[in-house]
N, C-alpha and C positions, 0 to 999 in steps of 0.2 A: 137608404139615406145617402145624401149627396157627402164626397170628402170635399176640403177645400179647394183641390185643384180643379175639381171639375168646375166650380163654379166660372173659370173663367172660359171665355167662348162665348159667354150660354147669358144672352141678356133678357130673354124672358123666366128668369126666375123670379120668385113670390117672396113675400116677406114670410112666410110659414119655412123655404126656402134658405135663408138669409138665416134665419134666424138657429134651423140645425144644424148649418156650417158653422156657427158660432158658439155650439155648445160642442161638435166638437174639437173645435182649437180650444175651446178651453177646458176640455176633460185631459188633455194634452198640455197645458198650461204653455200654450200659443199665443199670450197676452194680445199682442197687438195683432195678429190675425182672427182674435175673437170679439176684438173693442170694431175693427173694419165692417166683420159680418151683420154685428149687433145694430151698429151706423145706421147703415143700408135695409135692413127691415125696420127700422122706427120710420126712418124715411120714408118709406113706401108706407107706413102703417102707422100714424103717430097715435093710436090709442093701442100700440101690441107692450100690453101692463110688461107681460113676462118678457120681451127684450129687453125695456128698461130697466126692469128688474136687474137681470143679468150683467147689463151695461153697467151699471152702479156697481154690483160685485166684482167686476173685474178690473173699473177702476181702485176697490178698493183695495184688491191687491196686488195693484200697480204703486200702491202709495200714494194715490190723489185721491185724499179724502172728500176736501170742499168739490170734486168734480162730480164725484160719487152721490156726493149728498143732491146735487140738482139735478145726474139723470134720477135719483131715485124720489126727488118731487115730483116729477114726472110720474112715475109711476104709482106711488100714494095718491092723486088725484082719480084714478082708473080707480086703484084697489084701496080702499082707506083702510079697512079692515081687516086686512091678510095679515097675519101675525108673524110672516117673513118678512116683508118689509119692514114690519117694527122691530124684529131682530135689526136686520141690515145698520138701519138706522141707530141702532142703540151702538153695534161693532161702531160705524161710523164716526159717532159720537166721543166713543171711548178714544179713537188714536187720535182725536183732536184734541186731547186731555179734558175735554167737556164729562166730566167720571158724574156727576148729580144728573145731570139730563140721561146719560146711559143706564143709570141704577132706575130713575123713576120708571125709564121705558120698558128694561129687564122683569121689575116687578110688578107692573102694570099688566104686561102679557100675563104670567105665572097668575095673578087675581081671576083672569078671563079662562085661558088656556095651564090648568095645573100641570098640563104633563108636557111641555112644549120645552123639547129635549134641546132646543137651541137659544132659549131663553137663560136654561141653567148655564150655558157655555157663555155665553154674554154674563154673567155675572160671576162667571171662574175665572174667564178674562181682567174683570173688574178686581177681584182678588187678588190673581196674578201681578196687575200692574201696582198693587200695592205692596207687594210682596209677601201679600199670606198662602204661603206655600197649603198648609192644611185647610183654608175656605174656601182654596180652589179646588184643591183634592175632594171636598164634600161635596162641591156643585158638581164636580163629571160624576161622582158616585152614582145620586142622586139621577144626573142621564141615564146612564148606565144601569139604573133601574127600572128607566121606563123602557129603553130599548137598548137590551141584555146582546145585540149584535153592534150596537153603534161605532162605527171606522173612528170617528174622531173621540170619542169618551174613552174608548179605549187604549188608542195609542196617546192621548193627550195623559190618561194615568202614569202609561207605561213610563214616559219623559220624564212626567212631573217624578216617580217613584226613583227613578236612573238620575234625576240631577239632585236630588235628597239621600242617596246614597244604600237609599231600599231595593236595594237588587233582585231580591226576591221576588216582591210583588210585583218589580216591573218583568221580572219574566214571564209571571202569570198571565200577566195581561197581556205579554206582546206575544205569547204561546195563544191564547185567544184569539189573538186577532191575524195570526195569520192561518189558524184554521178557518176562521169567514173567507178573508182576503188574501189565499195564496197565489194569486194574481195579479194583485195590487202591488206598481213597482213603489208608489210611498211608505207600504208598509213593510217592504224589504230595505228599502230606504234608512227609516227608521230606526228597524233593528238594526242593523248597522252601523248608526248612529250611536245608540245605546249601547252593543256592545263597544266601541270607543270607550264611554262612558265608563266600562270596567275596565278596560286594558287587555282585553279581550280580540288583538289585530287580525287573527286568523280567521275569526266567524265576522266580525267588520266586512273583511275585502269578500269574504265569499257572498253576503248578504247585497253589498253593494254592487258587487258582480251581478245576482240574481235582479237588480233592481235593473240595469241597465238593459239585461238580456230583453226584458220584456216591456223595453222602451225605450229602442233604440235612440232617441230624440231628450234622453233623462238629465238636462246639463246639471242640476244640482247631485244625481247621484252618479253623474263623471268626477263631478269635483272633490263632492266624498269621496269617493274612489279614489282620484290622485292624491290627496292628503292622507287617507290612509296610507299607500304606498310610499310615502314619503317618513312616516313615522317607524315605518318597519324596515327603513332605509335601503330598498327597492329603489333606486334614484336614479336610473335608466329608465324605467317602469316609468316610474312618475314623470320624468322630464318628456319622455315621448308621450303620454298622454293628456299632460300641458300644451302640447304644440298640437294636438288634435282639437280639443278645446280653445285653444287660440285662434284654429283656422276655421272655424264655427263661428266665433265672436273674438274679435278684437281687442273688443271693447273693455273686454269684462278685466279689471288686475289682479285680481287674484291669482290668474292662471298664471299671469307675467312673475308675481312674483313667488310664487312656488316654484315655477320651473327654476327661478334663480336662486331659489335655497338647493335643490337638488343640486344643481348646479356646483353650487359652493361645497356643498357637502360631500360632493363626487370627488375634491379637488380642481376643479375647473372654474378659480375665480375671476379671470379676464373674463371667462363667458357669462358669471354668474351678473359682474358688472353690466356687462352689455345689456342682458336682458331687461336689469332694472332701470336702465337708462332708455331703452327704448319704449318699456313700460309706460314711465314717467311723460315722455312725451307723447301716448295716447291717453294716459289719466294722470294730470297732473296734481290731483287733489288726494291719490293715494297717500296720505301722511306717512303711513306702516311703513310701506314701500320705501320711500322715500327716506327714513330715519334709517332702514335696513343699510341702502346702501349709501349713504352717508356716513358710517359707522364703521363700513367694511373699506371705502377707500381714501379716509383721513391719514393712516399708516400705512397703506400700501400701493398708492397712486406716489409718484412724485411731486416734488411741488411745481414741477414748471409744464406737468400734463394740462394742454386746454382744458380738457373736460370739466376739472376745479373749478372753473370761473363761469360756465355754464350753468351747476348746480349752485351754487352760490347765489349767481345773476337769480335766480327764484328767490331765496329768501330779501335778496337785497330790493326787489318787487314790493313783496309784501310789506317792505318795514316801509317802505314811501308813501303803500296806503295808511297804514298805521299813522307814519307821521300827519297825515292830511287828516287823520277823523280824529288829531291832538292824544292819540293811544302813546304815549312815551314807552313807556314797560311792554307794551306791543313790538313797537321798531326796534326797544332796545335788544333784547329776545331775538329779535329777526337777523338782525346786524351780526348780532355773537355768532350767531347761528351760521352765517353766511364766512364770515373770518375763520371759522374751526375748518371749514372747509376749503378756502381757500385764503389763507392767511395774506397773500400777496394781493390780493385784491384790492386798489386803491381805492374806489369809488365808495366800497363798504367801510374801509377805515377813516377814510374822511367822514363820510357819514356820522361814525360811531363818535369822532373825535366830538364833530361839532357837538353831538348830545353831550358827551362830558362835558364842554366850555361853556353851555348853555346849563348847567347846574352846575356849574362853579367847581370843578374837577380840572383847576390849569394846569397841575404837573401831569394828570394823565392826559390829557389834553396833547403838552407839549413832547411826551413819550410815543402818543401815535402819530404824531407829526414826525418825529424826526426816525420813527421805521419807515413808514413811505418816501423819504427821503433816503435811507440806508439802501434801501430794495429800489427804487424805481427803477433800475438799469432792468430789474426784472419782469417789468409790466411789459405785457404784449403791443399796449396800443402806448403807440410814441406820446410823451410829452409833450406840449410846448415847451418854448422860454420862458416865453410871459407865466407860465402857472408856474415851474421851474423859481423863477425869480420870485415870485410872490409868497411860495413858499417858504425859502430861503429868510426872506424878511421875516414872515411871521415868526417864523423859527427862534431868528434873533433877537427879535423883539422880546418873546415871551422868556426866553433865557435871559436877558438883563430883567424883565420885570421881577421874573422869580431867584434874583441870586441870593437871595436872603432867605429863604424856607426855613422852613424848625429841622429839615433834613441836613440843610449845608453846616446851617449852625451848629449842629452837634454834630458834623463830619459823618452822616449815614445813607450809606447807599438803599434808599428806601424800598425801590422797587425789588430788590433780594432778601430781603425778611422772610424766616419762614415765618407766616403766617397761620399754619395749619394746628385748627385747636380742638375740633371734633374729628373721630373716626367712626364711621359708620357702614356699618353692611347693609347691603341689598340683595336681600333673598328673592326666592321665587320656585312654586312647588314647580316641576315638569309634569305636564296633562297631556294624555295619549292623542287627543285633538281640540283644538278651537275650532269654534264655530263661525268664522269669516279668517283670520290669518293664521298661518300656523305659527307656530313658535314666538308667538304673539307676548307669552309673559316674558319669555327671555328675552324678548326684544325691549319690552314695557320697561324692566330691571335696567338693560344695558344703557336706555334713553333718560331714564330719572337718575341715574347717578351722572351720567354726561351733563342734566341741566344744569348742577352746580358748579359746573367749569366754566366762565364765562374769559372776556380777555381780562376783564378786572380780576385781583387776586380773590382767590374764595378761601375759605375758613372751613370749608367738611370737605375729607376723603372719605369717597366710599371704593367699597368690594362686591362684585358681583357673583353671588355662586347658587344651582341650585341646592335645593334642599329636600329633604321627605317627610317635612311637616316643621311644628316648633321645637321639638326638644332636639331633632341636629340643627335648627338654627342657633338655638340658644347656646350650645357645644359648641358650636363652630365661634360666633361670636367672642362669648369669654374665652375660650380659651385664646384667641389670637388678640385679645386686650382691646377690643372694640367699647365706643361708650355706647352705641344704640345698636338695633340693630330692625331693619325694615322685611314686611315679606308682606309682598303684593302680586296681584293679579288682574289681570286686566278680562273683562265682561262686552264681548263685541255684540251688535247691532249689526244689519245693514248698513242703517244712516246714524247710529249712536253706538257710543262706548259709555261703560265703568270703570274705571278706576280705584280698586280697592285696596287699602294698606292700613296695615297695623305695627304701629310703633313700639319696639317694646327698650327696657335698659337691658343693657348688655352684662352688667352685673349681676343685678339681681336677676332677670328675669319676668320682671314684671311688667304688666302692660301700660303706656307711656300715653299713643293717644290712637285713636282708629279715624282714619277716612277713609268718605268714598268723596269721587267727585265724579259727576256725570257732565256728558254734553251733548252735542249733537251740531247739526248740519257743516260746515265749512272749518278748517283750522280746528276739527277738537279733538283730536288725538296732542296739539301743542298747548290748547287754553286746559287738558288735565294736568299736566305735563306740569305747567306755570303753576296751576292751583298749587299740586302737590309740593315745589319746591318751597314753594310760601309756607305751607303750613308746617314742615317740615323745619323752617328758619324759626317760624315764630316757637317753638319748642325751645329752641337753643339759645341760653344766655350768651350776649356778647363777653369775649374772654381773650385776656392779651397779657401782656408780658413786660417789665420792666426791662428796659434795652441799656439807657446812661443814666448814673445819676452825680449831681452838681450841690453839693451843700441838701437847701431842704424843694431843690427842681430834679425832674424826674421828668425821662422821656419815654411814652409806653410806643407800642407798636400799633397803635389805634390811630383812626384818623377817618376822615370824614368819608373814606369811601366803604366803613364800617358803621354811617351813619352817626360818627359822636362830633359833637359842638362842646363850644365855650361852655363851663360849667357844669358839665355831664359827674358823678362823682362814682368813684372806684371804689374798692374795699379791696386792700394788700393782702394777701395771702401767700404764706410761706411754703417758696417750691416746692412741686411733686404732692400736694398735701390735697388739692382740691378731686374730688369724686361725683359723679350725678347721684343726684337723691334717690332713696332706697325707694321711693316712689312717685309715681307724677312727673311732669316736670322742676327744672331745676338744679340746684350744684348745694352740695353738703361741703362743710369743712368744719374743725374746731374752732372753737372763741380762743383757744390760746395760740391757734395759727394765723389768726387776723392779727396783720404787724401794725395795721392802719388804712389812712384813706387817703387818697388822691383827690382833690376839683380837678377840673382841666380850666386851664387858662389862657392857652393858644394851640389852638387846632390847625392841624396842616391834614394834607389827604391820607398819608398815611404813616404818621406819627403823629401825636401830639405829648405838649409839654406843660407838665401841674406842679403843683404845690402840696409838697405830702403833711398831712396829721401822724403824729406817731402813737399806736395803739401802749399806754402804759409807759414804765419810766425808762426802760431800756430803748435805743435805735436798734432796732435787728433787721432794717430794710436793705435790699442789697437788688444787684444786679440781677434778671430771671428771675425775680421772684413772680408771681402771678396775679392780675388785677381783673374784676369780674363787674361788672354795671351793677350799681344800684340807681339811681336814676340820672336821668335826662332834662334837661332844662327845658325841653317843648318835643313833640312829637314832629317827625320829617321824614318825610318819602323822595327819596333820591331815584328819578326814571330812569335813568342811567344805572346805577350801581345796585341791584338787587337778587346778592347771591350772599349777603353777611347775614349771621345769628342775630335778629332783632328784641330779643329778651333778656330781660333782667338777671340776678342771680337767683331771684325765686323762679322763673319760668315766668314773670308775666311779660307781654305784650307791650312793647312801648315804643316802637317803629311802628305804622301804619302804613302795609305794603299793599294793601288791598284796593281792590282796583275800586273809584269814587262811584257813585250813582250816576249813570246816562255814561258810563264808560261803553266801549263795543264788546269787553271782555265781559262787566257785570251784566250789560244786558243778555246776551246769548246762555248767562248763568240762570238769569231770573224765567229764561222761556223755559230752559232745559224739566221736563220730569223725568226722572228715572223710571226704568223696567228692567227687570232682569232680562236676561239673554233669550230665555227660554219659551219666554211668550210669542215672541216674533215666529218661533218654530210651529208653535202649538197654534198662532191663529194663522198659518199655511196647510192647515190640517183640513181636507173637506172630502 
């Protein structure tokens, strides 16, 4: 048999020729040297069924399904009856979410052919993406009893058994399969994989070892490899076998930025930097990456380091597209995002400002006006006059407009309120590997307690720590007087993530609310990100605090960039007294702690001033005492300010922060289906 190289030279070869150079680039998963060869013999042969065949499968594990599906009409014209291509077709059908057309073709084969061992895979796959872990276990069984050697029933148990926590029987199985295939560097691959799965590093890197030795060319199980080495903190190891991988492919970021965790880890963060910066500029869509080291040099970059404005200049990108497809809560996100990292940034605070003045936010408005004015001596690229001067105006302008606030009035420096009313922790178990970044959940934790920081004031601190399940989260919580407390984990994808969290009270201990949020293609590692801050606010009653009081006027520390208007009404509660509900969402207190009620009657951004009822015949309403929403006089979504508690005092929903219908955010929500992690593994299995 010809290898690929000899093919070149040599222009009288055949399509019979063409065609077994392309089976073996892809026994070798040589993608695009076997989609080349496959080309080139339909060319010369347009009725050769079996390249087109193979052309279809290796598009389809390039991830172009729609290309897949037309070489493989091709080929169902030839062969209409071959009960591979009606597999093919069925996988095909599956990762285009098309799941009814895949099931009718699954069991349409199984009617003709009972024992068509790739029929029952096509329909564990079906399983899988639905997430019944046990009907996909039944459909390999069910292989596995037609052909008691089969490579993929096998190892697809072994997975499915190691990601459900059966250790046992994935031994069995994966001790099976490498007495067939002790040659097979997948199936050394694999186990390697699975022992990860246990925590098991020592037989991981020797397994993974073994996988490479007998393939030399194995870039997935280099990469296993180096991410093992990185968990057993080998970080020499690992960062030299990132730069081998790098000099392979480029392209690929992961290598970029594992070598820049080792890196960090080694103690060498100027280099860990570097790495992810040059990463960045050969994959700029790495989110992971990109939140990584954004994270790493908001404290430890200076602020007058170029680089700042560099990273930033990205997000302040995307928020212009954002503003152009009218996404407000899009830009606004982007902007914040862009400031945390480079606060001196003018371009992005103007930006940020006009969205406040454009929702009616003047005083914050005229706050980020007069820092870019405080700081400009500090911006790299010179001013004019003429901006200089017009700034200046505006400035003054909006200063005589607003010298009357509900702020001046009552003599209060608004923007220094503590506002902090929720405490929350952010857990997250440690997993000996992920399957695309490592250190992925710690990263997931350190990113979803950061979204709640925007420049606007936010209402929840969180803590970040891990954990070895619920009961030391729950420990950890209560005991350090937490009111919630989060543990999540993030489910990667090549081209998709999960997002999974469960909310639980920090008191009690019981569980509050569970999400997942999935997405896929471009920006979803920030639209999980968003979801979850949202859902997370809608949990949390709005909660404030009497600051001055005047006869029967009362100034709380609420104001409209906590979403409250004219006529919103409180319920007074006597300091230190209020608690979250022993379950659900929500806040408990006594009826003999309610002193009364508040309206609001003029809203400012971030105080407003009511008119108290007093609960009973005594006044016992005083300064600090505590105010909780009971309702809103209309529902309001501010694009600008969305990092405040939008719930009542019972827990329910009365902010609508959810993004509209024909949004860019809801649509990429409504294409998005979920799959677990595992299936992506298991349909690489052949």
């Amino acid at each position: 048999m010809l290898s690929p190289l000899s093919a070149q030279g040599k222009p009288n070869l055949t399509a019979l020729n063409y065609f077994e150079l392309g089976q073996e680039a892809e026994n070798t998963e040589e993608w695009a040297s076997a989609t080349q060869h496959y080309l080139e013999a339909v060319r010369m042969n347009p009725a050769y069924a079996d390249a087109w065949y193979h052309l279809s499968r290796v598009s389809y594990f390039l991830g172009e399904p729609d290309l897949a599906l037309q070489y493989l009409s091709s080929a169902e014209k030839i062969e209409k009856t071959n009960s591979r291509i009606l597999n093919l077709k069925g996988l095909i059908y599956l990762s285009l979410g098309e799941s009814d057309k895949a099931r009718e073709i699954f069991n349409q084969i199984l009617k003709s052919y009972p024992n068509d061992v790739d029929a029952h895979f096509g329909l564990a796959e079906l399983q899988l993406s639905d997430g019944r872990f046990s009907g996909a276990k039944k459909e390999y069984e069910e292989a596995l009893k037609r052909q008691g050697d089969n490579k993929k029933a096998l190892l697809s148990l072994a997975l499915l058994c190691a990601y459900t926590n059966d250790h046992t029987a994935a031994n069995n199985y994966l001790r099976r399969a490498l007495n067939y295939y002790s040659s097979d560097p997948t199936v050394h691959y694999l186990s390697a994989l699975i022992a990860c799965m246990k925590t098991d590093l020592e037989n991981a890197e020797k397994q993974a070892r073994i996988a490479v030795e007998l393939n030399k060319n194995y870039a997935q199980g280099y990469s296993l490899l180096s991410q093992i080495l990185f968990y057993e903190k080998k970080y020499d190891e690992c960062s030299d076998l990132c730069d081998y991988l790098i000099s392979k492919n480029r392209s690929d970021p992961i290598n970029w930025y594992l070598k820049g965790l080792a890196q960090k880890n080694s103690g060498d963060v100027a280099g860990a930097v570097a790495t992810w910066s040059k990463g960045l500029e050969i994959s700029p869509q790495d989110e992971l990456m990109r939140m990584t080291l954004e994270l790493e040099v908001r404290d430890s970059l200076s602020l007058e380091d170029p680089r700042r404005k560099v990273w930033a200049n990205y997000h302040v990108n995307i928020a212009s597209q954002c503003a152009e497809r009218y996404d407000g809560t899009g830009a606004s996100y982007e902007y914040q995002r862009a400031l945390r990292i480079d606060p001196m940034n003018r371009e992005a605070r103007l930006a940020y400002a006009n969205m406040l003045e454009l929702n009616g936010m003047h005083e914050l408005y005229l706050e980020q006006l007069k820092f870019v004015q405080d700081f400009s001596s500090m911006n790299e690229k010179p001013v004019s006059k003429r901006e200089e001067t017009k700034l200046s105006d505006t400035i003054e302008a909006y200063d005589s407009l607003l010298s009357e606030t509900l702020a001046k009035k009552w003599d209060i420096q608004s923007f220094y309120l503590d506002k902090i009313r929720w405490n929350i922790a952010i857990f997250y178990e440690e997993r000996p590997v992920n399957f695309v970044h490592a250190q992925s959940d710690y990263l997931t934790a350190m990113a979803a307690s950061d979204i709640f920081s925007g420049v606007a004031q936010t209402s929840v601190n969180t803590q970040i720590t891990p954990v070895y399940g619920y009961g030391d989260a729950f420990r950890n919580a209560r005991s350090k007087g937490y009111d919630y407390f989060i543990i999540l984990s993030l489910e990667e994808g090549t081209d998709d993530l999960t997002l999974n969290a469960t909310m639980y009270s920090a008191r009690t201990g019981t569980e509050t609310e569970k999400f997942t949020f999935y997405a896929t293609g471009n920006n979803r590692y920030s639209t999980v990100l968003r979801r979850f801050r949202t859902a997370v606010l809608e949990n949390l009653p709005v909660r404030g605090k009497i600051i001055r009081r005047k006869a029967k006027s009362v100034l709380v520390d609420l104001g409209k960039s906590e979403h409250i208007t004219n006529g919103a009404v409180f319920q007074i509660v006597r300091k230190g007294r209020i608690i979250t509900a022993d379950t659900g969402t929500g806040l408990s207190y006594r009826d003999d702690d309610i002193l009364g009620t508040i309206e609001i009657t003029s809203c400012g951004e971030e105080v407003s001033e009511g008119i108290i009822s007093v609960n009973g015949f005594y006044d016992k309403i005083n300064d600090d005492d505590e105010v909780v929403l009971l309702s809103l006089p209309e529902l309001k979504t501010d694009a600008a300010i969305d990092t405040a508690p939008v719930a009542d005092a019972q827990g329910n929903v009365v902010v609508n922060q959810k993004p509209e219908a024909g949004t860019p955010l809801n649509t990429e929500i409504r294409k998005a289906v979920s799959h677990p992690a595992i299936l992506e593994l298991i349909q690489n299995i052949f």
